[in-house]
mmCIF file as Biopython writes it, N, C-alpha, C and O atoms, coordinates in Angstrom:
data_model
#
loop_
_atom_site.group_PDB
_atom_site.id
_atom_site.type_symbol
_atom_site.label_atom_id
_atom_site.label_alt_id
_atom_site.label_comp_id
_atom_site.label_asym_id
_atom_site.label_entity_id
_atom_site.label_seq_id
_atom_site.pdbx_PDB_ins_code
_atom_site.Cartn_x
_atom_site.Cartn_y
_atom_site.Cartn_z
_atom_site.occupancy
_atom_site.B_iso_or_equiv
_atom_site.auth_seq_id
_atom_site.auth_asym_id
_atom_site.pdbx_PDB_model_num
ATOM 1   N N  . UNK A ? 1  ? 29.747 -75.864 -52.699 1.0 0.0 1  A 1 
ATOM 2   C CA . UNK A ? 1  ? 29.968 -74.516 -52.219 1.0 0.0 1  A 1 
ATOM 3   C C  . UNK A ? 1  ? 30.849 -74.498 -50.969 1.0 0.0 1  A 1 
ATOM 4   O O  . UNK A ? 1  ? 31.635 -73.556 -50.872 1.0 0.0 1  A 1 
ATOM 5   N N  . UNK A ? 2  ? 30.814 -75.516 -49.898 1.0 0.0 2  A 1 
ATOM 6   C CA . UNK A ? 2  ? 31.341 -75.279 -48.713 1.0 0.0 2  A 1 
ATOM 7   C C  . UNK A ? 2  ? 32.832 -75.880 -49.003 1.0 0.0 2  A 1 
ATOM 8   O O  . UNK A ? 2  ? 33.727 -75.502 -48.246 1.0 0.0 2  A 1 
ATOM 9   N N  . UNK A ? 3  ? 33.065 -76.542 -49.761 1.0 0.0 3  A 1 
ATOM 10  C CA . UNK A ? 3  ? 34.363 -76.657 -50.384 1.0 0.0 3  A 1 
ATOM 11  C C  . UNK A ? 3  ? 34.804 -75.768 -50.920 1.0 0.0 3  A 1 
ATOM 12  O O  . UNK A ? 3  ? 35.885 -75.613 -50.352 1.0 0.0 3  A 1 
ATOM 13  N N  . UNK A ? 4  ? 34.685 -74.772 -51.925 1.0 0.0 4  A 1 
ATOM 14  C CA . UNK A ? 4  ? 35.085 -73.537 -52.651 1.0 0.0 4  A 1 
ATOM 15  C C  . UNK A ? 4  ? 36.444 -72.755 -51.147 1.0 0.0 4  A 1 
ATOM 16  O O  . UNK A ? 4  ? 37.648 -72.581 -50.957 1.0 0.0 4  A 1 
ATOM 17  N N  . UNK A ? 5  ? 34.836 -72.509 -50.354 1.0 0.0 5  A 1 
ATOM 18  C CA . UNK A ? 5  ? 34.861 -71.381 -49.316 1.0 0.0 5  A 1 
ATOM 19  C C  . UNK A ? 5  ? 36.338 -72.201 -48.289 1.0 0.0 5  A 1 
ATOM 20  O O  . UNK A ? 5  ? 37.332 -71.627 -47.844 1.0 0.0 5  A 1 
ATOM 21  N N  . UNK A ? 6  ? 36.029 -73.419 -48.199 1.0 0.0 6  A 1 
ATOM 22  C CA . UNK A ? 6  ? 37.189 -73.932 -47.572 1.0 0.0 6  A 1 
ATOM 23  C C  . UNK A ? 6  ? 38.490 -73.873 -48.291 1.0 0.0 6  A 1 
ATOM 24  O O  . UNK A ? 6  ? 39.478 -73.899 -47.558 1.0 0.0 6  A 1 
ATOM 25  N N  . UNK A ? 7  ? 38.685 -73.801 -49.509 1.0 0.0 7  A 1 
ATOM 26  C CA . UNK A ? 7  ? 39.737 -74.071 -49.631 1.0 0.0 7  A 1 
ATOM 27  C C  . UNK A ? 7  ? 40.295 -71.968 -50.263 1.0 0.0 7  A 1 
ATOM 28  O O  . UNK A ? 7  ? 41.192 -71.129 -50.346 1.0 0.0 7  A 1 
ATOM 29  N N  . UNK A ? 8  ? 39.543 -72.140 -50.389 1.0 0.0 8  A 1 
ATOM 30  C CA . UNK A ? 8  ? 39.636 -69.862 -50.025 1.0 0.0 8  A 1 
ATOM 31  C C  . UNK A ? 8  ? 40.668 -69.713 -48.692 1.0 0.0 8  A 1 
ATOM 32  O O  . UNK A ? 8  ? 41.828 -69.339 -48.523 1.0 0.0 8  A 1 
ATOM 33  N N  . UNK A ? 9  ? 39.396 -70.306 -47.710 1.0 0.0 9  A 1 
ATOM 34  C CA . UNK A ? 9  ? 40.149 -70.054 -46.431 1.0 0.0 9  A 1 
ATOM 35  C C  . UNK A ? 9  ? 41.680 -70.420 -46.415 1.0 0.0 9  A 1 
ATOM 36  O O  . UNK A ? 9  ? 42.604 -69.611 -46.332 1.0 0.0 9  A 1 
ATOM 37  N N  . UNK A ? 10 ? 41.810 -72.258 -46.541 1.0 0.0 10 A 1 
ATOM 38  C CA . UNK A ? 10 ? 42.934 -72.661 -46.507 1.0 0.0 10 A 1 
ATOM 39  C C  . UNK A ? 10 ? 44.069 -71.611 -47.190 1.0 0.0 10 A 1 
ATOM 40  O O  . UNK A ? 10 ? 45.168 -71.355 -46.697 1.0 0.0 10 A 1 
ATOM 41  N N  . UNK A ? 11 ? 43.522 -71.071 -48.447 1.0 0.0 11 A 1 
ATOM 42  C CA . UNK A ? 11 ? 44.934 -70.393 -48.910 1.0 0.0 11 A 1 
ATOM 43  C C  . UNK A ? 11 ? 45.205 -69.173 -48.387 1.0 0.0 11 A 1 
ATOM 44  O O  . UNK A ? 11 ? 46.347 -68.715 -48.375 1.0 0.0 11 A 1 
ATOM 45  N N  . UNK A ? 12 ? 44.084 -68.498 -47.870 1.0 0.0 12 A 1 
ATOM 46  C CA . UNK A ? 12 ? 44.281 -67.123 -47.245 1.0 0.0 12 A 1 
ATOM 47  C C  . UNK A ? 12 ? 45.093 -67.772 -45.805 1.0 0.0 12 A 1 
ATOM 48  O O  . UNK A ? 12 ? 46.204 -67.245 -45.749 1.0 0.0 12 A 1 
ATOM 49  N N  . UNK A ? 13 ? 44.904 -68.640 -44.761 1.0 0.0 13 A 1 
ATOM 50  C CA . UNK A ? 13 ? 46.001 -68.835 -44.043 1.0 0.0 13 A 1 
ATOM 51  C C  . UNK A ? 13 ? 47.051 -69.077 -44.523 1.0 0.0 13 A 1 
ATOM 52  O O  . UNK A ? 13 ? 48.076 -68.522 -44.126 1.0 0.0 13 A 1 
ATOM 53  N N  . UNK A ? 14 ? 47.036 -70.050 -45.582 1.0 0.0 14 A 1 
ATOM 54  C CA . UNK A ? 14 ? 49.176 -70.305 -45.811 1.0 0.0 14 A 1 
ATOM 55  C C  . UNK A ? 14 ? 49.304 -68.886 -46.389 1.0 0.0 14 A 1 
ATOM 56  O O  . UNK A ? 14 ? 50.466 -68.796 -46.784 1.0 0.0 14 A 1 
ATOM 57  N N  . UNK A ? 15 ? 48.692 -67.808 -46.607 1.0 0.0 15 A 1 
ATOM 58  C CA . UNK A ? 15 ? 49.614 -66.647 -47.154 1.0 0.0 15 A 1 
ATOM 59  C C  . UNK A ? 15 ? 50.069 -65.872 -45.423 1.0 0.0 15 A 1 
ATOM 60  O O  . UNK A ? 15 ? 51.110 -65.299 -45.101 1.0 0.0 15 A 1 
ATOM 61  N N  . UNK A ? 16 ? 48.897 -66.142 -44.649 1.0 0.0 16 A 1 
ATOM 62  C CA . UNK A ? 16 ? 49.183 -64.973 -43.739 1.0 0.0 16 A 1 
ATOM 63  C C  . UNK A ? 16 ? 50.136 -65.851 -43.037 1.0 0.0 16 A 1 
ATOM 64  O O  . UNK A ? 16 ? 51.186 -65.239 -42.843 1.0 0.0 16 A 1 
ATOM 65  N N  . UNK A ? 17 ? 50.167 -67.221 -42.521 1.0 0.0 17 A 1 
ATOM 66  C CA . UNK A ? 17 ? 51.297 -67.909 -41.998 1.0 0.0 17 A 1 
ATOM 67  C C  . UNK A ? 17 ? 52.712 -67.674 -42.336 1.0 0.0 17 A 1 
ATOM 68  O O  . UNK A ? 17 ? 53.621 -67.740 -41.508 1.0 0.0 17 A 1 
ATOM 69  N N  . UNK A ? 18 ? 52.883 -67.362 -43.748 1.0 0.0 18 A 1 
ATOM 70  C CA . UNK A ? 18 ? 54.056 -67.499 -44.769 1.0 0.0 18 A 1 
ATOM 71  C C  . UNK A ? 18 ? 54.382 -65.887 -44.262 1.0 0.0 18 A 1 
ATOM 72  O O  . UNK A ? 18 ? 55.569 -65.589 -44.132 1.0 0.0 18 A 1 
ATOM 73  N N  . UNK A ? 19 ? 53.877 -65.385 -44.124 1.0 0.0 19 A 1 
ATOM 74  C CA . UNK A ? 19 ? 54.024 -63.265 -44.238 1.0 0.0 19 A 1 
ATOM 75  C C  . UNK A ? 19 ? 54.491 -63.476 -42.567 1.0 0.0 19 A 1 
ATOM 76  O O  . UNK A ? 19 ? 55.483 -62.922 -42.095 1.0 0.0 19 A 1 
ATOM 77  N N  . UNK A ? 20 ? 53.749 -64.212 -41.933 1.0 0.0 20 A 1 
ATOM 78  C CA . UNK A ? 20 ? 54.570 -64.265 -40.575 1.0 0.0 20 A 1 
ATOM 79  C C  . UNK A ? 20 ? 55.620 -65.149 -40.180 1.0 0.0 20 A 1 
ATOM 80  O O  . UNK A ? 20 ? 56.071 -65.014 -39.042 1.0 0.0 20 A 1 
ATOM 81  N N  . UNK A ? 21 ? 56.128 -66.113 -41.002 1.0 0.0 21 A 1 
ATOM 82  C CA . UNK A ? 21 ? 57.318 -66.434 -41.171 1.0 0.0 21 A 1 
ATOM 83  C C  . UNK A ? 21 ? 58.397 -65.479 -41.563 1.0 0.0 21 A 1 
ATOM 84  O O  . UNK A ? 21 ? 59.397 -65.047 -40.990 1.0 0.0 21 A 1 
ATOM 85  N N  . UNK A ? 22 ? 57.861 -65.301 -42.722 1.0 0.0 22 A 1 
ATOM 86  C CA . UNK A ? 22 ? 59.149 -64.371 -43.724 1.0 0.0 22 A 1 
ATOM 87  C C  . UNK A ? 22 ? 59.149 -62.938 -42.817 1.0 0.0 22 A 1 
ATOM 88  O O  . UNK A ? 22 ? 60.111 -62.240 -43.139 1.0 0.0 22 A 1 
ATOM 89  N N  . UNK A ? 23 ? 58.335 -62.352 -41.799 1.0 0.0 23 A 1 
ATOM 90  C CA . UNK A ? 23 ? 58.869 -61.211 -41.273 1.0 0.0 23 A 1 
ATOM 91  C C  . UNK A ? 23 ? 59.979 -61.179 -40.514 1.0 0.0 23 A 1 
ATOM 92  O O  . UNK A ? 23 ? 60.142 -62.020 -39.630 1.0 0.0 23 A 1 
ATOM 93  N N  . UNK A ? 24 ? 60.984 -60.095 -40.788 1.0 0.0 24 A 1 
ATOM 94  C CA . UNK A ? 24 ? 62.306 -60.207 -39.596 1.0 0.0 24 A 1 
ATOM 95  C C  . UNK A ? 24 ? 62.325 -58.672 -39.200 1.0 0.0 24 A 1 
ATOM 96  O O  . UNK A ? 24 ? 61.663 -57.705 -39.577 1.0 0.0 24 A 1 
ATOM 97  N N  . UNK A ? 25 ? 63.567 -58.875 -38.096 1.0 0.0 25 A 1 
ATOM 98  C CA . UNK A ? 25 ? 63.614 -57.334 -37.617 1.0 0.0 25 A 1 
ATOM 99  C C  . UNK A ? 25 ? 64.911 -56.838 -38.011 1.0 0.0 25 A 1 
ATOM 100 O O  . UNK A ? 25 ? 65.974 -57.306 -37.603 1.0 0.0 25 A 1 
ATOM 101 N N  . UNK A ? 26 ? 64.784 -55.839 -38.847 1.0 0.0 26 A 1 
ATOM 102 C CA . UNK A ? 26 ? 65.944 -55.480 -39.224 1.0 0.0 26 A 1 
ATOM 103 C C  . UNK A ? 26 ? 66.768 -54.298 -38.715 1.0 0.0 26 A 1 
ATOM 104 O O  . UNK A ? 26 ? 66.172 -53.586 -37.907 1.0 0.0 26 A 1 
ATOM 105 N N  . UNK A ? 27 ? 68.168 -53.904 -39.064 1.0 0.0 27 A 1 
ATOM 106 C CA . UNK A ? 27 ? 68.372 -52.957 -38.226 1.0 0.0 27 A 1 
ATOM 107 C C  . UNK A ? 27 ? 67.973 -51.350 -38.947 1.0 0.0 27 A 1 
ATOM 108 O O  . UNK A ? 27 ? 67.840 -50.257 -38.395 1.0 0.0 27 A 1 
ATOM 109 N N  . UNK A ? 28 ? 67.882 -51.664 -40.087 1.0 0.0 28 A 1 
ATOM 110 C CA . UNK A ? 28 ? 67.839 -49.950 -41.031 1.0 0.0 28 A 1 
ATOM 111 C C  . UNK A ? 28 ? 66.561 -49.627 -41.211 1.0 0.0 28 A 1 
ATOM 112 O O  . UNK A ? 28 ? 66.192 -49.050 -42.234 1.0 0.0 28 A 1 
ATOM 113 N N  . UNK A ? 29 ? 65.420 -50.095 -39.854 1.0 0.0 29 A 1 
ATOM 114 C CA . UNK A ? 29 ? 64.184 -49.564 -39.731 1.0 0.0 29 A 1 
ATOM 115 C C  . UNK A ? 29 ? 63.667 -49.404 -38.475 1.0 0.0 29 A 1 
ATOM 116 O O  . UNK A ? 29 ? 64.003 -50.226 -37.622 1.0 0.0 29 A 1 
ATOM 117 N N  . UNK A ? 30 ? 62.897 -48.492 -38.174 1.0 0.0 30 A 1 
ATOM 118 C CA . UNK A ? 30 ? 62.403 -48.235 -36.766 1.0 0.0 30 A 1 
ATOM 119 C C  . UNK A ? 30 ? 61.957 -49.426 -36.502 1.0 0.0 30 A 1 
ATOM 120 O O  . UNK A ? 30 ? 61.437 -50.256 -37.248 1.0 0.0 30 A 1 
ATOM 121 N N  . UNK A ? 31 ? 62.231 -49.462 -35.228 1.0 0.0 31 A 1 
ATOM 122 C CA . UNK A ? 31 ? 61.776 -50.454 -33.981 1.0 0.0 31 A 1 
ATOM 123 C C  . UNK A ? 31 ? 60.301 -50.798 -34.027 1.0 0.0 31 A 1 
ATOM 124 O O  . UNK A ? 31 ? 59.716 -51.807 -34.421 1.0 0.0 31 A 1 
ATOM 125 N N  . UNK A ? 32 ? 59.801 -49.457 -33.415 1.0 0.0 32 A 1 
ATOM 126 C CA . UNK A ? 32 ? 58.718 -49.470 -33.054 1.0 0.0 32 A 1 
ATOM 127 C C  . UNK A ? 32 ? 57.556 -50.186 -34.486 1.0 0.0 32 A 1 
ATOM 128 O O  . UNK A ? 32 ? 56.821 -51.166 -34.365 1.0 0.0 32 A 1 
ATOM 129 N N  . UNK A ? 33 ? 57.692 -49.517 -35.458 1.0 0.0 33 A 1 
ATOM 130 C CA . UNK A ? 33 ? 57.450 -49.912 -36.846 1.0 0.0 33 A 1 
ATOM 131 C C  . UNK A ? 33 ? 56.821 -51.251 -36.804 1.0 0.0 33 A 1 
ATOM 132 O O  . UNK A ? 33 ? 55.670 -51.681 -36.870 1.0 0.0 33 A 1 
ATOM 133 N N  . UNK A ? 34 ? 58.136 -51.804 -36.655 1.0 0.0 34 A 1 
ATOM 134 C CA . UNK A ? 34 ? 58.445 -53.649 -37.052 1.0 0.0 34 A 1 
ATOM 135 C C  . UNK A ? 34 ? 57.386 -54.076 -35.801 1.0 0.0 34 A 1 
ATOM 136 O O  . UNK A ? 34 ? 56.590 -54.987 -36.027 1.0 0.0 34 A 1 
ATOM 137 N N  . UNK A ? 35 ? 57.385 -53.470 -34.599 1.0 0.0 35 A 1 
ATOM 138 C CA . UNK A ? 35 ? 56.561 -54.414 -33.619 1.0 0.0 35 A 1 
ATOM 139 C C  . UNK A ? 35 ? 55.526 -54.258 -33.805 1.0 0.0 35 A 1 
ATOM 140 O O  . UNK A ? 35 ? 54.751 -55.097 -33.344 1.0 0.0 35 A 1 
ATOM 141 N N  . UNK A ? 36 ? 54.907 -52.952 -34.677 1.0 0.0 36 A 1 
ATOM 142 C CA . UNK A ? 36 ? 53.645 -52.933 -34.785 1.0 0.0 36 A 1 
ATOM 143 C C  . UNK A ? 36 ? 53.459 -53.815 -36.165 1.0 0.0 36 A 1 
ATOM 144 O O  . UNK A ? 36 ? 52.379 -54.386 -36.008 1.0 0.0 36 A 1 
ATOM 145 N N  . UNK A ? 37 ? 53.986 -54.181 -37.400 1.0 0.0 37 A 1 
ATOM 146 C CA . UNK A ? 37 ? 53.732 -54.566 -38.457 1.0 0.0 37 A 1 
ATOM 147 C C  . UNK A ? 37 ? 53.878 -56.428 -37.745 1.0 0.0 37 A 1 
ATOM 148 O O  . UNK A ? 37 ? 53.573 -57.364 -38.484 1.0 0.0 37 A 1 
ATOM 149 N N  . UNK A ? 38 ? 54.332 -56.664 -36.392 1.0 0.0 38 A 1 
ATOM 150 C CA . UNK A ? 38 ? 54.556 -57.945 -35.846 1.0 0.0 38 A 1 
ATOM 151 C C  . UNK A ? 38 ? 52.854 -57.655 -35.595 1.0 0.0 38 A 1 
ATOM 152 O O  . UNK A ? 38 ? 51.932 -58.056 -36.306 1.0 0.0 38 A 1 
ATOM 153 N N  . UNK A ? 39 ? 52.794 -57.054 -34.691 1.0 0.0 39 A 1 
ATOM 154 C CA . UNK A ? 39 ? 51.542 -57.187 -34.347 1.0 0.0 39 A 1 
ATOM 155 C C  . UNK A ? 39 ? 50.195 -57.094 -34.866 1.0 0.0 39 A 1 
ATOM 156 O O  . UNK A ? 39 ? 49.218 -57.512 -34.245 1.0 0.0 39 A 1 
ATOM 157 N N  . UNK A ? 40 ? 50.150 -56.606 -35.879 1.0 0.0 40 A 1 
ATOM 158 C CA . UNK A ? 40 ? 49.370 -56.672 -37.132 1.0 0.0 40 A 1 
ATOM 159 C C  . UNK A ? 40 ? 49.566 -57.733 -37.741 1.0 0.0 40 A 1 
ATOM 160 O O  . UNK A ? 40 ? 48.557 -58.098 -38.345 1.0 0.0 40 A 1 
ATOM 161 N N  . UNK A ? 41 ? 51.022 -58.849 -37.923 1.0 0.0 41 A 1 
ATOM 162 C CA . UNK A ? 41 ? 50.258 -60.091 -38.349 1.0 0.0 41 A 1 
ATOM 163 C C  . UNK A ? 41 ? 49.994 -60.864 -37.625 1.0 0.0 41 A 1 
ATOM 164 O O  . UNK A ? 41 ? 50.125 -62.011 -38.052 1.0 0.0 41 A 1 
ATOM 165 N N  . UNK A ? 42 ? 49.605 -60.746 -36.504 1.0 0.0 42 A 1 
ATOM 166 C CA . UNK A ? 42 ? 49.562 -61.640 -34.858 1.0 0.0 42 A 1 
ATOM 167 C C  . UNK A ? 42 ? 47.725 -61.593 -35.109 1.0 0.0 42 A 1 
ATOM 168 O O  . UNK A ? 42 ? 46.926 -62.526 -35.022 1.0 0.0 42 A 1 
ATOM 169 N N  . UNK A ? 43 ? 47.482 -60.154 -35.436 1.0 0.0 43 A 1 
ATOM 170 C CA . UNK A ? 43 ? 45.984 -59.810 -36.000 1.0 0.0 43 A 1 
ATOM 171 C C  . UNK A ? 43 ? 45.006 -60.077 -36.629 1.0 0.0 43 A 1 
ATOM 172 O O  . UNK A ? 43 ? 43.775 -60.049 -36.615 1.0 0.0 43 A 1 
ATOM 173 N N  . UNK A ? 44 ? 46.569 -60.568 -37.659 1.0 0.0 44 A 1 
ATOM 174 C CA . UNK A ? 44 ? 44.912 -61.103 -38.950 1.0 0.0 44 A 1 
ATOM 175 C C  . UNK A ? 44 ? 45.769 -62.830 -38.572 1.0 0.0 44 A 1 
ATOM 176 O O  . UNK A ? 44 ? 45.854 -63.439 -39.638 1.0 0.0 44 A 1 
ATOM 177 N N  . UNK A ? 45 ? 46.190 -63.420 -37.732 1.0 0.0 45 A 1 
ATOM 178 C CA . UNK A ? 45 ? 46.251 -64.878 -37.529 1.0 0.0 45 A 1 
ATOM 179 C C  . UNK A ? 45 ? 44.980 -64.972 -36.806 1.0 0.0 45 A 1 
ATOM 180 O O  . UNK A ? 45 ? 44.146 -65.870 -36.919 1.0 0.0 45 A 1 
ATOM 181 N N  . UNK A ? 46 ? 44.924 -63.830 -35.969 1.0 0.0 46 A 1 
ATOM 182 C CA . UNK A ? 46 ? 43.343 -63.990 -35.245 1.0 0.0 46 A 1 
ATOM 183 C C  . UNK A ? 46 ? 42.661 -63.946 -35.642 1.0 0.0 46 A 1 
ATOM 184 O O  . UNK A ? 46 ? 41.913 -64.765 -35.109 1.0 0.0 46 A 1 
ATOM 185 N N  . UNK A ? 47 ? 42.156 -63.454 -36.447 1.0 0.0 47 A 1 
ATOM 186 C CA . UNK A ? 47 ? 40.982 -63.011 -37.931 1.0 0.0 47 A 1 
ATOM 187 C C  . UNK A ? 47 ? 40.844 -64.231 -38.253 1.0 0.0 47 A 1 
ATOM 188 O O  . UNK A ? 47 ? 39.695 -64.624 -38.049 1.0 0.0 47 A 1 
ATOM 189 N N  . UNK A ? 48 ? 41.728 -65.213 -38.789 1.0 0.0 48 A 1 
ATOM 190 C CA . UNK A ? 48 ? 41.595 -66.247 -39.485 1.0 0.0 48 A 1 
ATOM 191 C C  . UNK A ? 48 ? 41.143 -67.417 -38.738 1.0 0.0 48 A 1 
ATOM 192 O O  . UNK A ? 48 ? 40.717 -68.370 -39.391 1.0 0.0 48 A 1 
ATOM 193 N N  . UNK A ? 49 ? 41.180 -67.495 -37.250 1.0 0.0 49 A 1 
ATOM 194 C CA . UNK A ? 49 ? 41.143 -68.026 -35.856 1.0 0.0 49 A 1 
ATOM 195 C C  . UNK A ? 49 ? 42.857 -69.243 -36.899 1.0 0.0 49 A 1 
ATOM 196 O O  . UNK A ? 49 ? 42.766 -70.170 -37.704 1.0 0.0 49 A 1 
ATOM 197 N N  . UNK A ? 50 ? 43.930 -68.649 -36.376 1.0 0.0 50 A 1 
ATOM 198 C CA . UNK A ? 50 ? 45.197 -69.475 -36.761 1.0 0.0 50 A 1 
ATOM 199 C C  . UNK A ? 50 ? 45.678 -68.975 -35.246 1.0 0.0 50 A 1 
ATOM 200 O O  . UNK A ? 50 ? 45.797 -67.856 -34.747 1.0 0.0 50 A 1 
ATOM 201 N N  . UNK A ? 51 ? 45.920 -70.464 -34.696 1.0 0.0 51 A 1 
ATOM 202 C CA . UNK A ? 51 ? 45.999 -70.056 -32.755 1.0 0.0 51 A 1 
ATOM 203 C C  . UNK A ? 51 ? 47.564 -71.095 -32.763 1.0 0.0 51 A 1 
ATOM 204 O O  . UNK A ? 51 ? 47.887 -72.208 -33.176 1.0 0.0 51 A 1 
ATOM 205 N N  . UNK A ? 52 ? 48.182 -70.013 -32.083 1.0 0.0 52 A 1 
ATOM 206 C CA . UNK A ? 52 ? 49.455 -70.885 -31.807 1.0 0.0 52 A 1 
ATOM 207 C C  . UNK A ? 52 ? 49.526 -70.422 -30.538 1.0 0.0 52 A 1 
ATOM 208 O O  . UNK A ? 52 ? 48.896 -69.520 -29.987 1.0 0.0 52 A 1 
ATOM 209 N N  . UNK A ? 53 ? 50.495 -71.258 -30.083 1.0 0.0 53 A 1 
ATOM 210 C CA . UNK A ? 53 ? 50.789 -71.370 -28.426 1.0 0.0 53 A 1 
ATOM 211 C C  . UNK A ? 53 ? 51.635 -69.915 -28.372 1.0 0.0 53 A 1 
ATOM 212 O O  . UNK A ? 53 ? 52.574 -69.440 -29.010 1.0 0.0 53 A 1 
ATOM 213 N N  . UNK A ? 54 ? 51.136 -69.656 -27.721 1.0 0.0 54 A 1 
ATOM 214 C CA . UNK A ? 54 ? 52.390 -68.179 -26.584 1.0 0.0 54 A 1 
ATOM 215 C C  . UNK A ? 54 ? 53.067 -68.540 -26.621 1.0 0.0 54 A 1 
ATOM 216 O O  . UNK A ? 54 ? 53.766 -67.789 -27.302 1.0 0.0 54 A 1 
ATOM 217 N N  . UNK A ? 55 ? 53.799 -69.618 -26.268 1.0 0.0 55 A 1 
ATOM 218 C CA . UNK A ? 55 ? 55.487 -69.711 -26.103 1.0 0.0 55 A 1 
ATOM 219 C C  . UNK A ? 55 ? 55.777 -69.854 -27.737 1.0 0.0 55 A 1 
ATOM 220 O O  . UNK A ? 55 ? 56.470 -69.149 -28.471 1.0 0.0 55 A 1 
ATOM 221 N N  . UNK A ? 56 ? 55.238 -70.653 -27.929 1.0 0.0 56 A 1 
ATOM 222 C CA . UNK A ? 56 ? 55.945 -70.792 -29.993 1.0 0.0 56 A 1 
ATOM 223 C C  . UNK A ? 56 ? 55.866 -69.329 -30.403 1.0 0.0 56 A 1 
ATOM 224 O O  . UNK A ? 56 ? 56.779 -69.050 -31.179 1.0 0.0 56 A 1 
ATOM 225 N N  . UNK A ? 57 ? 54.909 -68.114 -30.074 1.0 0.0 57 A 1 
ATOM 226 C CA . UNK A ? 57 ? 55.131 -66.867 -31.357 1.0 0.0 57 A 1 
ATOM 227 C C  . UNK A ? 57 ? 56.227 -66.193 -30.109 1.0 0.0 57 A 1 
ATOM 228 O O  . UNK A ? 57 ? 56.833 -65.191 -30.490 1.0 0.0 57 A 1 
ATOM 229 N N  . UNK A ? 58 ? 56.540 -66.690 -28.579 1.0 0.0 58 A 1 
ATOM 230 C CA . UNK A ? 58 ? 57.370 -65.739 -28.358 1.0 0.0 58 A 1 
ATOM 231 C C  . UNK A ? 58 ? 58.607 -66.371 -28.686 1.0 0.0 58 A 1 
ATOM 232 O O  . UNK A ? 58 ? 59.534 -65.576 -28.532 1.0 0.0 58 A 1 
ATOM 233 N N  . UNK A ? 59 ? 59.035 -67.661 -29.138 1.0 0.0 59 A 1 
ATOM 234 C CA . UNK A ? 59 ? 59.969 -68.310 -29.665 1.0 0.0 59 A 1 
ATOM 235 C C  . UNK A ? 59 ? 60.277 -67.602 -30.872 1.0 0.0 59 A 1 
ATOM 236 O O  . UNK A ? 59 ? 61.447 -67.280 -31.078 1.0 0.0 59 A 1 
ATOM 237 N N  . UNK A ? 60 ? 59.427 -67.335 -31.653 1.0 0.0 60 A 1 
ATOM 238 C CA . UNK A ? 60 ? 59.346 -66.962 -32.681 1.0 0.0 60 A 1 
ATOM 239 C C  . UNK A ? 60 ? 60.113 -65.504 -33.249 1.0 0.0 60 A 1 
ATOM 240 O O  . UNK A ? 60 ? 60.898 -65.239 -34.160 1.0 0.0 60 A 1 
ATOM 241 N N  . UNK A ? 61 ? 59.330 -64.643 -32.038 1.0 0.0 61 A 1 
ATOM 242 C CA . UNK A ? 61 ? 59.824 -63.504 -31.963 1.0 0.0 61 A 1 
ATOM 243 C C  . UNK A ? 61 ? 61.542 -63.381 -31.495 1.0 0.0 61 A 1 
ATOM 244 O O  . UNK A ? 61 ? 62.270 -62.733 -32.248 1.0 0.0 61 A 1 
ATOM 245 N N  . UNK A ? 62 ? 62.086 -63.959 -30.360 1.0 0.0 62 A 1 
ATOM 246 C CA . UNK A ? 62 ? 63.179 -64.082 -30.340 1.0 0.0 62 A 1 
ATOM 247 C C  . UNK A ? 62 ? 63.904 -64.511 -31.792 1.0 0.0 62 A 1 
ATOM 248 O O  . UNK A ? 62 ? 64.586 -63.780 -32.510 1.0 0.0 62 A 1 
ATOM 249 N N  . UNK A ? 63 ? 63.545 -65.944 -32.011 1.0 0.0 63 A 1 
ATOM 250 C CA . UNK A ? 63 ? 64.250 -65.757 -33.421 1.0 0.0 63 A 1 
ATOM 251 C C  . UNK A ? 63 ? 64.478 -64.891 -34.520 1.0 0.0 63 A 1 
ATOM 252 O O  . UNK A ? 63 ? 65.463 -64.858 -35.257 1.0 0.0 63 A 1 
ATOM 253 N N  . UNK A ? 64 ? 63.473 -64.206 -34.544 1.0 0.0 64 A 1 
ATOM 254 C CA . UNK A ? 64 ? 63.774 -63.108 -35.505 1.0 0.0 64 A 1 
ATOM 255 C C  . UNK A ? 64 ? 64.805 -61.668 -35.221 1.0 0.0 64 A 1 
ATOM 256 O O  . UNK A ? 64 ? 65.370 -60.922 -36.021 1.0 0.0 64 A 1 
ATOM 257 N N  . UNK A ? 65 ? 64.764 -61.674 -34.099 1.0 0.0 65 A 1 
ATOM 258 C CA . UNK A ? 65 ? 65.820 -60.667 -33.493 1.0 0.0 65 A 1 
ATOM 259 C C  . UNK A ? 65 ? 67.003 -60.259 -34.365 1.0 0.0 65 A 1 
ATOM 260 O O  . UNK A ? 65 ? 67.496 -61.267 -34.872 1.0 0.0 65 A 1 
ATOM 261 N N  . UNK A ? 66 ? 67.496 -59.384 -34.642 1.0 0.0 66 A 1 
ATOM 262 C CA . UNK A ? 66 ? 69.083 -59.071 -35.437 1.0 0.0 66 A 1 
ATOM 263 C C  . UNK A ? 66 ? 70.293 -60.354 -34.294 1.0 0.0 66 A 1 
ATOM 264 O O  . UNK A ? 66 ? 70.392 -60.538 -33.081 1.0 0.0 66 A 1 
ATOM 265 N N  . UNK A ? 67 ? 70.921 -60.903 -35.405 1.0 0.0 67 A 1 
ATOM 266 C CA . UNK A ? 67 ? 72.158 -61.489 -34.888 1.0 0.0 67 A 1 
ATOM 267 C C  . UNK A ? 67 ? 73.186 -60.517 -34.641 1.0 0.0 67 A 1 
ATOM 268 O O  . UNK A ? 67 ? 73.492 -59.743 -35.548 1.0 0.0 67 A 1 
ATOM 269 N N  . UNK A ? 68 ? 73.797 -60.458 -33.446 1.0 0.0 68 A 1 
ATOM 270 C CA . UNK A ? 68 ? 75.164 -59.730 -32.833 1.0 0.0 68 A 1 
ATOM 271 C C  . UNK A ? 68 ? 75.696 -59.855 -33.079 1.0 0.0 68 A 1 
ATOM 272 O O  . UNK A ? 68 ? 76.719 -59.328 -32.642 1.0 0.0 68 A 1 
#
């Protein structure tokens, strides 16, 4: 049983990891929008206890920025 439940877990993180990879900020949508749909998956990484360093998700966030 405690295997089942573990490996549940395991896949419910690589989806929410993967959804916070693949998010970007684009330009043909509100701003505000995107930081909240950022911050909603910042949310359920917490839910899942998936803990990354402050500097890596604000790395992160820069990267995703629109290129100039």
């Amino acid at each position: 049983m405690v295997t089942k439940y573990t490996v549940e877990d395991v896949g419910k993180q690589k989806i929410i990891i993967g959804k916070f990879y693949q998010w970007e900020i684009v330009d043909n949508k509100d701003i505000k929008t995107q930081i909240n749909e950022y911050h909603r998956l910042l949310e359920d990484m917490k839910a899942e206890n998936i803990n990354f360093l402050e500097g890596f998700i604000a790395e992160i966030l820069i990267e995703k920025l629109p290129h100039l």
